[in-house]
TORKOL-4160 file (C-alpha; in steps of 0.2 Angstrom, whole numbers, padded with zeros to 4 digits, m for minus):
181
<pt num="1" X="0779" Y="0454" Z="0643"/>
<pt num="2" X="0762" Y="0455" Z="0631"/>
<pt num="3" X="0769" Y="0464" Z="0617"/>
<pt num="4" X="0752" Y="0467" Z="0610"/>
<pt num="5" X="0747" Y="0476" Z="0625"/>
<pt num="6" X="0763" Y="0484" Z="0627"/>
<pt num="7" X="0762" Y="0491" Z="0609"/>
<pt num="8" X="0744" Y="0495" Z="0608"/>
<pt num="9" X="0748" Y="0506" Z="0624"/>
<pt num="10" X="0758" Y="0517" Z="0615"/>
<pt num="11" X="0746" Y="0518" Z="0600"/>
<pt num="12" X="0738" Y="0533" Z="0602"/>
<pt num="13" X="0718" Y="0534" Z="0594"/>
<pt num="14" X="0713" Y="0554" Z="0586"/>
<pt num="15" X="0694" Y="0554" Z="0589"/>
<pt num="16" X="0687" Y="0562" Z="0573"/>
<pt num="17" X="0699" Y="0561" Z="0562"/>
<pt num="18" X="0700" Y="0561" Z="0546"/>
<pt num="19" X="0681" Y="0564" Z="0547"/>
<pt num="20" X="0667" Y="0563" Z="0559"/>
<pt num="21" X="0666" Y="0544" Z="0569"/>
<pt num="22" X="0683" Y="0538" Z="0563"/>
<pt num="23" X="0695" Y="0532" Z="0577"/>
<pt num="24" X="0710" Y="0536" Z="0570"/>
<pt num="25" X="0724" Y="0523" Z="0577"/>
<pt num="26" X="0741" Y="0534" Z="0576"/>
<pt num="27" X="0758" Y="0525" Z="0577"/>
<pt num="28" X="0768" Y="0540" Z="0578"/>
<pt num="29" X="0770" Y="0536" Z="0599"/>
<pt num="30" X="0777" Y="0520" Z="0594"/>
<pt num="31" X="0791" Y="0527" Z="0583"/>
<pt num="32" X="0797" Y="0543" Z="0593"/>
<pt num="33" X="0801" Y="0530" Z="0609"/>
<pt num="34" X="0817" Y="0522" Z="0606"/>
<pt num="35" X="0813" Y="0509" Z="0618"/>
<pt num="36" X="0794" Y="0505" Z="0610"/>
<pt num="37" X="0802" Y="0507" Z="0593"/>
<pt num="38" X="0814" Y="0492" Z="0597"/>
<pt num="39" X="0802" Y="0481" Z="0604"/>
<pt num="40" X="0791" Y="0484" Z="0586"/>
<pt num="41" X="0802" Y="0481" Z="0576"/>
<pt num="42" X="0810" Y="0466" Z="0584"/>
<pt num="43" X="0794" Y="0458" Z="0585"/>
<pt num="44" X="0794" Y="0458" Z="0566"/>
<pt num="45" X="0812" Y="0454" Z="0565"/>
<pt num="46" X="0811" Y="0440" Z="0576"/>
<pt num="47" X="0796" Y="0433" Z="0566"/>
<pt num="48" X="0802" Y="0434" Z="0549"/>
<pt num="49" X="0822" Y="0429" Z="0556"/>
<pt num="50" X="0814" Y="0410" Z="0556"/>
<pt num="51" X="0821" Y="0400" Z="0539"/>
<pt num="52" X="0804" Y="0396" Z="0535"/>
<pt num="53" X="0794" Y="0413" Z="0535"/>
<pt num="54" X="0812" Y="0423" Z="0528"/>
<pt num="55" X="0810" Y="0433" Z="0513"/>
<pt num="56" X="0822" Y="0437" Z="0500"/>
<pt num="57" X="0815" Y="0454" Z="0500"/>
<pt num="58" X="0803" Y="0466" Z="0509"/>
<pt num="59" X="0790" Y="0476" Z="0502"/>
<pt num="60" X="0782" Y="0492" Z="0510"/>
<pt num="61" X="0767" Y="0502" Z="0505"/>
<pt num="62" X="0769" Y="0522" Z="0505"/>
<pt num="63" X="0771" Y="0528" Z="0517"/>
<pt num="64" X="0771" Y="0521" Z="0535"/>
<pt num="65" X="0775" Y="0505" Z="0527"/>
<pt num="66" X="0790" Y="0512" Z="0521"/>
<pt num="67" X="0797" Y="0518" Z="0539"/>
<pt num="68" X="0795" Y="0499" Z="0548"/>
<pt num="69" X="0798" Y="0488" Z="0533"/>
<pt num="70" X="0813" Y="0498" Z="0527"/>
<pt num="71" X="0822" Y="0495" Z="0545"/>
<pt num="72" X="0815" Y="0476" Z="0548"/>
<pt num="73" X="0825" Y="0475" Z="0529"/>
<pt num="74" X="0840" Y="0482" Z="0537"/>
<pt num="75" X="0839" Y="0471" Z="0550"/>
<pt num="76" X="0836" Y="0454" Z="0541"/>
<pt num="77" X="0849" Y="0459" Z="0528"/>
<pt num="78" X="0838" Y="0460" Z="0513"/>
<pt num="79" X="0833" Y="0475" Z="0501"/>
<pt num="80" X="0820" Y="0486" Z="0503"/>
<pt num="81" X="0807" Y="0489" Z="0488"/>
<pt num="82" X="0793" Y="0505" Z="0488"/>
<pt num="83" X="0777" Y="0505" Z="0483"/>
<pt num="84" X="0774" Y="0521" Z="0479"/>
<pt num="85" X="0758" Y="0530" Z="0476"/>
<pt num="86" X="0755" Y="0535" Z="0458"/>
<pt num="87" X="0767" Y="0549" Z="0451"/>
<pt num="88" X="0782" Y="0545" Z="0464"/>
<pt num="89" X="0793" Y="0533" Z="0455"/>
<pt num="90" X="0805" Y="0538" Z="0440"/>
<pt num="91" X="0807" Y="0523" Z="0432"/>
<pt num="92" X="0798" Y="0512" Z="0421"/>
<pt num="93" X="0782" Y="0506" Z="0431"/>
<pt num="94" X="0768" Y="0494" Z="0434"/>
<pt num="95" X="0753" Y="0500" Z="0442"/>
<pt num="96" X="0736" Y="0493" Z="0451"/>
<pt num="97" X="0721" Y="0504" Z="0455"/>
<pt num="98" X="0709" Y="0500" Z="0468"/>
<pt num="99" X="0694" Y="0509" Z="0478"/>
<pt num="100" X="0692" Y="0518" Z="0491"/>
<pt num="101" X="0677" Y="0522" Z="0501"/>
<pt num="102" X="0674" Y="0536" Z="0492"/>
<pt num="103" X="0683" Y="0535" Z="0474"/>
<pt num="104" X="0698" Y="0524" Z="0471"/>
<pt num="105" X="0719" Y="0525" Z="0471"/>
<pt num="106" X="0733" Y="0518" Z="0461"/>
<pt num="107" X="0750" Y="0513" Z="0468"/>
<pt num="108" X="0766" Y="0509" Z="0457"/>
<pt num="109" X="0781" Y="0498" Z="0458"/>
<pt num="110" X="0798" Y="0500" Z="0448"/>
<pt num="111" X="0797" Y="0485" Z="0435"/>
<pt num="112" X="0812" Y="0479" Z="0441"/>
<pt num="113" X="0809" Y="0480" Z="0459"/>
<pt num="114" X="0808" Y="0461" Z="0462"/>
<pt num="115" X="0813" Y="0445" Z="0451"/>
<pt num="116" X="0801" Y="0430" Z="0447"/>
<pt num="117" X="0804" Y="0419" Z="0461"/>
<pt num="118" X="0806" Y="0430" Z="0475"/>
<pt num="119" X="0800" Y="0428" Z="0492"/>
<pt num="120" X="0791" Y="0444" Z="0499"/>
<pt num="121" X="0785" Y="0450" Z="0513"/>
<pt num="122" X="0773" Y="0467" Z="0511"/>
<pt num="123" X="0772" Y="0480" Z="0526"/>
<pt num="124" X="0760" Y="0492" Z="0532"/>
<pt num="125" X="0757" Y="0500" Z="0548"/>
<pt num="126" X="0736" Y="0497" Z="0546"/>
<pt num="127" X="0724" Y="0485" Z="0539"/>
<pt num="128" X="0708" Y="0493" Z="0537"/>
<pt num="129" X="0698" Y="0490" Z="0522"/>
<pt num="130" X="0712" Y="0479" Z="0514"/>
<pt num="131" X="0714" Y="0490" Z="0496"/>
<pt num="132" X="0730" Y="0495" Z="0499"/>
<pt num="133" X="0738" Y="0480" Z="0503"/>
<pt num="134" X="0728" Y="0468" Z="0490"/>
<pt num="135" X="0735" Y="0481" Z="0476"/>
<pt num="136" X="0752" Y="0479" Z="0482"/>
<pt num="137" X="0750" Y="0460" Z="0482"/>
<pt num="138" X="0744" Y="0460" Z="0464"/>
<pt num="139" X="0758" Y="0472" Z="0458"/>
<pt num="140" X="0773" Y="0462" Z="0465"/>
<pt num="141" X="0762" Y="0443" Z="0457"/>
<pt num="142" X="0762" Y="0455" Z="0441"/>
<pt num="143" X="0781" Y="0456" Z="0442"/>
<pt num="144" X="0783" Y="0436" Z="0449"/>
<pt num="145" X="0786" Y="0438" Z="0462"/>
<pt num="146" X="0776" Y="0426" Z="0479"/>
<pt num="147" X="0770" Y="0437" Z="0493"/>
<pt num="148" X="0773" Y="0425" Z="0507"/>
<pt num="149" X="0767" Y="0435" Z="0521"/>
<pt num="150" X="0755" Y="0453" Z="0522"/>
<pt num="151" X="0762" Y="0462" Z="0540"/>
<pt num="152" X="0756" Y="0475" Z="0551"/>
<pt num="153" X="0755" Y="0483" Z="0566"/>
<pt num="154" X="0737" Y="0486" Z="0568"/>
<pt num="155" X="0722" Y="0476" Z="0560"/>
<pt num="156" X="0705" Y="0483" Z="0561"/>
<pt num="157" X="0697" Y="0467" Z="0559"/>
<pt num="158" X="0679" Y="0475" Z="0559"/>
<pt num="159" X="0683" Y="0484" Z="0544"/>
<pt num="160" X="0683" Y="0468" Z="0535"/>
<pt num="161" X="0700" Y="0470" Z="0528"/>
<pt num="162" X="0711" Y="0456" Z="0537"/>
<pt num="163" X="0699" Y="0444" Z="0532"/>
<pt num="164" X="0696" Y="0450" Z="0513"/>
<pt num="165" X="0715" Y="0448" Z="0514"/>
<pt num="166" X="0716" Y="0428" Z="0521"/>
<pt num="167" X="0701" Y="0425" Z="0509"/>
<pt num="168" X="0711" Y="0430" Z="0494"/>
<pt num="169" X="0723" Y="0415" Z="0502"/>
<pt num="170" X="0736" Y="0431" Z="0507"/>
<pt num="171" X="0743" Y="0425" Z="0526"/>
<pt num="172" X="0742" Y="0440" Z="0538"/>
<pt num="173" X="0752" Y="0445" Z="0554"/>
<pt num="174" X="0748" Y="0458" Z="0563"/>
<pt num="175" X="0752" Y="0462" Z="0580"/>
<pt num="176" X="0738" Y="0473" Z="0588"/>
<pt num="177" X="0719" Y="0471" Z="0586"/>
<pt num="178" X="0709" Y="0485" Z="0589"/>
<pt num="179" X="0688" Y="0484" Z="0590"/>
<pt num="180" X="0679" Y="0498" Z="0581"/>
<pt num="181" X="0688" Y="0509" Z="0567"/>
C-alpha cells in the first residue's frame, strides 16, 4: 500500500478558506475513520519505534499537534508535552513569539515540560510557513532540550516552510506533500 496516497485521499481540501485563494487541507477525515486514523498514526509510530530516531519525549503544537502527537506518545510509551498558545498554561512559562502573514503569535511551554538532555520529537498536523513549528523548536532549545526530529502530516513545500525548517538544520518528516497552498 502507498500510504501517502492512501492518507492524502482522505485529506479533504476547503476551497476558500480561511480567505479567498487559500486551499485549506483539513485532516479532520483522517481522524473520524478508525481504519485511516490507525494507518496515520502507525506510520509515525513505526518511524520513531526505531532506536535511533526514538525520543524520550514528544512535543505537540496547539492544537492539531496535540491530537496525533498525544496518541504516537501513548503508543511509544513516552510523555506528552503542550505547546500551548499564549494565555493557556498555568504554570510558570517560557514563551516565543513569531510572525504571521499578517501580524505575529506567541506559543508557551511549562518551564518544566522537558529536562536539558532530552530527546524530542515536535508534532503538527501542517507545515506551511514554518513559524509555528520554528518557535516551538526554540522554546524546548530554551529549556535544553535536542529536537531531534519536526513531523507532520502535511507539508506545503511551496510555502517555503519545510525548507526554512531543514535550513535552520531542524530534520523534517512529513508524510503527504501537497502542490499549491
Amino acid at each position: 500500500m502507498d500510504t501517502s496516497a492512501y492518507l492524502k485521499a482522505h485529506i479533504r481540501t476547503v476551497p476558500d478558506w480561511p480567505a479567498p485563494g487559500v486551499q485549506f487541507r483539513d485532516i479532520t477525515p483522517l481522524l473520524q475513520d478508525p481504519k485511516v486514523f490507525r494507518v496515520l498514526i502507525d506510520s509515525f509510530v513505526h518511524r520513531y519505534m526505531d532506536a535511533s530516531l526514538k525520543p524520550t519525549v514528544v512535543a505537540g503544537l496547539d492544537a492539531r499537534g496535540f491530537i496525533i502527537g498525544s496518541v504516537v506518545a501513548y503508543e511509544l510509551g513516552l510523555g506528552f508535552v503542550p505547546i500551548r498558545k499564549k494565555g493557556k498554561l498555568p504554570f510558570t512559562t517560557v514563551e516565543e513569539t513569531y510572525e504571521l502573514e499578517y501580524g505575529s503569535a506567541t506559543v508557551e511551554l511549562h518551564t518544566d515540560a522537558v529536562k536539558p538532555g532530552d530527546r524530542v520529537l515536535l508534532i503538527d498536523d501542517l507545515i506551511a510557513t514554518g513559524g509555528t513549528m520554528m518557535a516551538g523548536k526554540k522554546l524546548l532549545e530554551k529549556l535544553g532540550a535536542t529536537v531531534t526530529e519536526g513531523a507532520a502530516i502535511v507539508d506545503l513545500p511551496e510555502l517555503g516552510g519545510s525548507q526554512r525548517l531543514r535550513d535552520s538544520g531542524l530534520a523534517l518528516f512529513t508524510l503527504v506533500d501537497f502542490a499549491g497552498h
